[in-house]
Backbone as numpy.savetxt, mean C-alpha at the origin, in Angstrom:
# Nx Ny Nz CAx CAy CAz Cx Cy Cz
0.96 -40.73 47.23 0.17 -39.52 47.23 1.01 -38.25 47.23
2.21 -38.38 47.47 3.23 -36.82 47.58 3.73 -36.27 46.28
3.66 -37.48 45.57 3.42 -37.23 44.37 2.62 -36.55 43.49
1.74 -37.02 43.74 0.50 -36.10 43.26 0.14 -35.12 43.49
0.67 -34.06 44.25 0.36 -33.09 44.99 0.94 -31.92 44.17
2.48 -32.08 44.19 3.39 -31.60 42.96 2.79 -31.29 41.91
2.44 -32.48 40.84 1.91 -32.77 39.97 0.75 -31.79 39.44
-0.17 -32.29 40.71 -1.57 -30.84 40.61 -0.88 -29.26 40.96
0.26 -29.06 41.30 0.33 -28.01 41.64 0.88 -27.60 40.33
1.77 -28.14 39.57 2.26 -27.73 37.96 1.64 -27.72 37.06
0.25 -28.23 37.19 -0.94 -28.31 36.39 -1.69 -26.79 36.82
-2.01 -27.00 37.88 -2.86 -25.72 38.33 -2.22 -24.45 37.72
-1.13 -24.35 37.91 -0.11 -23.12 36.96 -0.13 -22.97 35.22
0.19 -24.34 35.11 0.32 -24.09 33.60 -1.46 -23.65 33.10
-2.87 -24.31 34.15 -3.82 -23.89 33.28 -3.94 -22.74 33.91
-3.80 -22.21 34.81 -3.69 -20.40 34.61 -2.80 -19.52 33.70
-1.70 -19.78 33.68 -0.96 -19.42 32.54 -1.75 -19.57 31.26
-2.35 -20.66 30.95 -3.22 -20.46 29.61 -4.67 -19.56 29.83
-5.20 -19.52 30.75 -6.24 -19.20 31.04 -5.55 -17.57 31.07
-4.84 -16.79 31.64 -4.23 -16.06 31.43 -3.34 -15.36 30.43
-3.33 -15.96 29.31 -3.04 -15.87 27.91 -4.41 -15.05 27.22
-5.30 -15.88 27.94 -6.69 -15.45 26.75 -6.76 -15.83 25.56
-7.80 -15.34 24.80 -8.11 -16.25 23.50 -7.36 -14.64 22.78
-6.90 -15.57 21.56 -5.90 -14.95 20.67 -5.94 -14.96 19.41
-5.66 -14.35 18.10 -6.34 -14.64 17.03 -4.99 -14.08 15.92
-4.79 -14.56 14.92 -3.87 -13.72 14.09 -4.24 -13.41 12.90
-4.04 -12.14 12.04 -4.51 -11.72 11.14 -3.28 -11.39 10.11
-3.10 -11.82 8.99 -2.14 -11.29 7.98 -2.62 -9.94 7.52
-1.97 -8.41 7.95 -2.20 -7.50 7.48 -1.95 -7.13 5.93
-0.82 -7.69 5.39 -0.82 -7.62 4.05 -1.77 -7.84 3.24
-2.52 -9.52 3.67 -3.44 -9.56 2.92 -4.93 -8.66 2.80
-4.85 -7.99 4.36 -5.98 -7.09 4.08 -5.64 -6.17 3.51
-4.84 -5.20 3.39 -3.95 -3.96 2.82 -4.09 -4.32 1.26
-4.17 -5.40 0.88 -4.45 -5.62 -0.56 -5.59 -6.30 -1.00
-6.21 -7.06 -0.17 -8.02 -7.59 -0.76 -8.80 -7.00 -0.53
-9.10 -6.13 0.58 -10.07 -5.62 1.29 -10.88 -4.88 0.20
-11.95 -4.73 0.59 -12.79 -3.56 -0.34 -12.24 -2.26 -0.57
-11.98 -2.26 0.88 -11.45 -0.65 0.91 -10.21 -0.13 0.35
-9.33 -0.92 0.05 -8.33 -1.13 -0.32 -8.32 -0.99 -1.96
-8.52 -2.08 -2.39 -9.33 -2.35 -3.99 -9.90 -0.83 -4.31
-10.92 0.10 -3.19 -11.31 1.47 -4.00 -10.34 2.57 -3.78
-9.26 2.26 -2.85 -8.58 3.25 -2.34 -7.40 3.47 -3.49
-7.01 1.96 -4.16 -6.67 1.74 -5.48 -6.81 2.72 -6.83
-7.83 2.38 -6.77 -8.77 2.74 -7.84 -8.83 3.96 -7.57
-9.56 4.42 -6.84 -9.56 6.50 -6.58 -7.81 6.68 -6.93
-7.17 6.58 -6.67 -5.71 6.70 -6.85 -5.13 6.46 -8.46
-5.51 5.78 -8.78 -5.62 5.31 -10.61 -6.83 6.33 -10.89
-7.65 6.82 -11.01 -8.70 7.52 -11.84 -8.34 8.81 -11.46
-7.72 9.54 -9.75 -7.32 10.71 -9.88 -5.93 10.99 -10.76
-5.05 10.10 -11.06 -3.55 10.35 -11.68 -3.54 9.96 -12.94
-4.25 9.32 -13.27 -4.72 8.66 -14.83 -4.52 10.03 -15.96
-5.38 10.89 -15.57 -5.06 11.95 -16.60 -3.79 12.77 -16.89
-3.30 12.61 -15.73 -1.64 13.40 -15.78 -0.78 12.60 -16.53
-0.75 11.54 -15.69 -0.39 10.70 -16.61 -0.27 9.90 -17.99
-1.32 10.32 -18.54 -1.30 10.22 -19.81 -0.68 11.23 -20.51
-0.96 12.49 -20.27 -0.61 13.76 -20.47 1.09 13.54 -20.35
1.63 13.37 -19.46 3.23 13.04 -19.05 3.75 12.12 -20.32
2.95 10.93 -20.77 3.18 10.15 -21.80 3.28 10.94 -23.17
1.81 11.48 -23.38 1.93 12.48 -24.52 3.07 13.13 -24.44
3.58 14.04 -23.55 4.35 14.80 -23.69 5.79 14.57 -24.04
6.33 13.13 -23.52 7.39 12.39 -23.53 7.49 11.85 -24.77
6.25 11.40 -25.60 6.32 10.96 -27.06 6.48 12.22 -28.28
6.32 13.53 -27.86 6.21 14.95 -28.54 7.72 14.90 -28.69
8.10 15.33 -27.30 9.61 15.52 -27.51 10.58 14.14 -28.06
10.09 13.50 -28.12 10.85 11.96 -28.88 10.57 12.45 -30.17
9.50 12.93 -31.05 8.93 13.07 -32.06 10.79 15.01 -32.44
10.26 15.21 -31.59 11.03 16.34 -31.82 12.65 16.25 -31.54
12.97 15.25 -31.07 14.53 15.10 -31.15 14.79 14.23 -32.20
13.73 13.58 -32.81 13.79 12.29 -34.39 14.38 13.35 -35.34
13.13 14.46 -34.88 12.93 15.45 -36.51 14.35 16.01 -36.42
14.74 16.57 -35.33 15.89 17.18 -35.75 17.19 16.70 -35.81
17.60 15.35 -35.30 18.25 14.74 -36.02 18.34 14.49 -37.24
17.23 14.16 -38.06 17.02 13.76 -39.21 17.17 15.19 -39.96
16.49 16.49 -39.34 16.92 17.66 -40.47 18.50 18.77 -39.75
19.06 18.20 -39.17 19.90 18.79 -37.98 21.34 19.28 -39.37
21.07 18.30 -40.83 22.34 18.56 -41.69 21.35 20.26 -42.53
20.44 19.90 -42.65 19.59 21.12 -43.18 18.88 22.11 -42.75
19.66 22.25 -41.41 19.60 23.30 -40.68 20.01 24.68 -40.54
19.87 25.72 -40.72 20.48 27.04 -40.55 20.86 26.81 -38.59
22.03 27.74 -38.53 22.70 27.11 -37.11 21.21 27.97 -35.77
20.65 29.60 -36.62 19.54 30.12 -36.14 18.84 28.89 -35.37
17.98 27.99 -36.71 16.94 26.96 -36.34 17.63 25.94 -35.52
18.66 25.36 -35.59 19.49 24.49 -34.76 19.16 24.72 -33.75
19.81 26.23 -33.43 20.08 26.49 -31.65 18.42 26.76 -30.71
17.53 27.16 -31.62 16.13 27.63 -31.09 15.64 26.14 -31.32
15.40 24.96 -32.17 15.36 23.81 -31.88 16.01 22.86 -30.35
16.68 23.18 -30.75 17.89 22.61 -29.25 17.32 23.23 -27.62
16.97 24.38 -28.10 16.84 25.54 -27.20 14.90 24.69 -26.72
14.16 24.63 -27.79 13.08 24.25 -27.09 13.22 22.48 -26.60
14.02 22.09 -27.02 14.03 20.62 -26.49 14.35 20.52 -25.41
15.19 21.61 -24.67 16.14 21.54 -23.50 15.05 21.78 -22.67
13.82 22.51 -23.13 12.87 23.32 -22.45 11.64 22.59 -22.08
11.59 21.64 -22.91 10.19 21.13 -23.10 11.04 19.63 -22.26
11.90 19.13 -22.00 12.57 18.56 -21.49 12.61 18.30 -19.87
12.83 19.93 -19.85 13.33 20.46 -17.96 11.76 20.39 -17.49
10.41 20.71 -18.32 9.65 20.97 -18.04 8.47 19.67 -17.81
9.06 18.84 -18.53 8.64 17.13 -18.42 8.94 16.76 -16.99
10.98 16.89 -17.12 11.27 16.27 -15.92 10.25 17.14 -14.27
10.43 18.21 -14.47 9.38 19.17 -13.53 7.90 18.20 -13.09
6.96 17.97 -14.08 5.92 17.33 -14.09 5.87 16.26 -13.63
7.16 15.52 -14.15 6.81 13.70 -13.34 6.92 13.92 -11.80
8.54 14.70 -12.05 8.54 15.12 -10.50 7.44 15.28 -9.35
6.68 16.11 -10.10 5.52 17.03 -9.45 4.02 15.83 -9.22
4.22 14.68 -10.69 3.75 13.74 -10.16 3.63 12.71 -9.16
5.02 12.72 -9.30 5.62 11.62 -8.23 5.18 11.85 -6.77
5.32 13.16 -6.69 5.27 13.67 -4.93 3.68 13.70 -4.90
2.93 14.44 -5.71 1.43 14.38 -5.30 1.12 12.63 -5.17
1.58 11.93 -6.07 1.07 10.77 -5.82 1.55 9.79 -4.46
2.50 9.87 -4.02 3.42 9.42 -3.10 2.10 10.32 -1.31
2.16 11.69 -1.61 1.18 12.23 -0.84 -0.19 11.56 -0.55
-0.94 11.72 -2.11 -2.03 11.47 -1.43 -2.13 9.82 -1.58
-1.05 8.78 -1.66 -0.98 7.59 -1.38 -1.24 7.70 0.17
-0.17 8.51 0.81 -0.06 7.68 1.75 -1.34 8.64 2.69
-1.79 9.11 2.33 -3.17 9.78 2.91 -4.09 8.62 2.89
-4.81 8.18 1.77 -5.67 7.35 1.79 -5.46 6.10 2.42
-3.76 5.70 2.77 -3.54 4.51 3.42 -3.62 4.55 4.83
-3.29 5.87 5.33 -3.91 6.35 7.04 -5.23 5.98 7.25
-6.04 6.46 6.32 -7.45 6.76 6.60 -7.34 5.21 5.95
-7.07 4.17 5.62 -7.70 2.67 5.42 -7.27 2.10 6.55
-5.99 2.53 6.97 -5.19 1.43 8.64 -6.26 1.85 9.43
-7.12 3.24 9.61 -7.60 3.59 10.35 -8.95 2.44 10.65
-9.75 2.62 9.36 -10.70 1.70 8.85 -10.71 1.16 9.39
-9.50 -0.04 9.04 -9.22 -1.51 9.24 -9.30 -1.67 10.33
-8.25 -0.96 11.32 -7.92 -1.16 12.72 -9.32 -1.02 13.83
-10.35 0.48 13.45 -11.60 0.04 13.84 -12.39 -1.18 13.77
-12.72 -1.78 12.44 -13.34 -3.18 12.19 -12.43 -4.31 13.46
-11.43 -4.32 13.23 -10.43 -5.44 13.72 -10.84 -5.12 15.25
-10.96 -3.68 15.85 -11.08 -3.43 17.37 -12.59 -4.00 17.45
-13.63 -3.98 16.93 -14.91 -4.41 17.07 -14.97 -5.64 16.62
-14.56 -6.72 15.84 -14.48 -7.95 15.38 -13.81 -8.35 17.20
-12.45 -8.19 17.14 -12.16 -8.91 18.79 -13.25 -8.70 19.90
-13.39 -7.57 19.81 -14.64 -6.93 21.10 -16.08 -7.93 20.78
-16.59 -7.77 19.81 -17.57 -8.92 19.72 -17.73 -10.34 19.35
-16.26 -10.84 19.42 -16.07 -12.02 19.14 -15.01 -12.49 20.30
-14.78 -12.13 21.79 -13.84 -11.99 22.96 -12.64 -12.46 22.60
-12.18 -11.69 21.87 -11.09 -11.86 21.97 -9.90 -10.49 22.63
-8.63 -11.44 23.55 -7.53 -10.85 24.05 -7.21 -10.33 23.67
-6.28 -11.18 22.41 -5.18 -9.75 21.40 -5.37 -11.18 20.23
-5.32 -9.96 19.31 -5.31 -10.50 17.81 -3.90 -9.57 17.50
-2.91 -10.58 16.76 -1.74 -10.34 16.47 -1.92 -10.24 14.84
-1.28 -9.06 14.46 -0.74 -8.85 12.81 0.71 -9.39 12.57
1.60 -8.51 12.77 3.08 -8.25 12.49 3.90 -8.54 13.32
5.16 -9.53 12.79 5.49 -10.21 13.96 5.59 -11.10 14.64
4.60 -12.00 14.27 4.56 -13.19 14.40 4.87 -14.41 14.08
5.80 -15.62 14.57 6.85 -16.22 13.71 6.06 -17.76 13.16
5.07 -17.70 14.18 4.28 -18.80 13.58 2.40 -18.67 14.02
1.75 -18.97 13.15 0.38 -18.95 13.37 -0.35 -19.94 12.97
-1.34 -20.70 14.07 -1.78 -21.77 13.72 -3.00 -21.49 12.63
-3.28 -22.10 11.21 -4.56 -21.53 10.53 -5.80 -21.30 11.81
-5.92 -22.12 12.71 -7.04 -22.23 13.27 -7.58 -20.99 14.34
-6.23 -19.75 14.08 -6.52 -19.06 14.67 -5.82 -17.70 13.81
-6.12 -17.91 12.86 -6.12 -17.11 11.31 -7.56 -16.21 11.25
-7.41 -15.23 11.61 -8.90 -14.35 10.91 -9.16 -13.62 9.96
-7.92 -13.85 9.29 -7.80 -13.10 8.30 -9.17 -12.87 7.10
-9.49 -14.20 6.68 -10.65 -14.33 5.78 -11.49 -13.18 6.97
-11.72 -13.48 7.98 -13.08 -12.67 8.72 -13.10 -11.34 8.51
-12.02 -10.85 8.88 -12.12 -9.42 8.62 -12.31 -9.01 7.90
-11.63 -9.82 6.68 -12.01 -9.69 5.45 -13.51 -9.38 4.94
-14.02 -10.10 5.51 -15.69 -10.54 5.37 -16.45 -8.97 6.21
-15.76 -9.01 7.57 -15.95 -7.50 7.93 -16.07 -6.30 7.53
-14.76 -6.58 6.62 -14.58 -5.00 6.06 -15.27 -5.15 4.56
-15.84 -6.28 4.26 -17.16 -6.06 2.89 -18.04 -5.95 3.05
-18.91 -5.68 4.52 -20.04 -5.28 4.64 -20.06 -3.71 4.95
């Protein structure tokens, strides 16, 4: 019997220790950051607001291709006048490209990472009310070196954040 006493007493610990863990859940944030609904439109608003510049940036990049062909090709039948005012608008229409992507780059880089605040935000609400009405402790994203599927919620939230 002195045995047993031990025994129940290393038991009694380890199920508080679990009982003290709480229920736990893990979620792959990547995959919501890229399936989610919100995500998919946050996409999309981001492609339909830059879409037009961007084309425009293209046009403009195929003009001046069009205009460094031509004057290569007439650069022997050139008066040195037309040469240098040729040269002169390429350099121009050039600086003024590189300006634009530039100018693209940063608005887009901006209001990227705007709309991705306001989706973590989203997300992280759903995810705080999914645990709260489903009791859960802590639901783990990032970080985690192993996760059993059976405590994967990822699909759920998923399912969360499409209603």
């Amino acid at each position: 019997m002195k045995f047993n006493i031990p025994i129940f007493i290393i038991l009694s610990f380890v199920a508080i220790g679990v009982a003290a863990a709480g229920k736990s859940a893990y979620l792959n944030p990547a995959i919501i950051m890229e399936q989610s609904p919100q995500a998919i439109a946050a996409s999309k608003e981001l492609e339909d607001e830059f879409m037009q510049r961007e084309l425009n940036l293209r046009i403009e990049a195929t003009s001046i291709k069009q205009l460094e062909e031509n004057y290569r090709k007439d650069n022997a039948i050139m008066s040195a006048e037309q040469k240098k005012k040729t040269e002169e608008t390429i350099i121009q229409k050039k600086r003024k490209f590189q300006f634009d992507q530039q100018s693209i780059r940063e608005d887009l880089q901006i209001r990227r990472q705007q709309l991705i605040k306001k989706l973590q935000q989203t997300i992280s609400a759903v995810i705080r009310d999914y645990g709260k009405a489903n009791g859960y402790d802590f639901i783990f994203t990032e970080g985690v070196a192993y996760a059993s599927d059976s405590v994967n919620i990822t699909d759920e939230i998923l399912k969360e954040l499409a209603q």
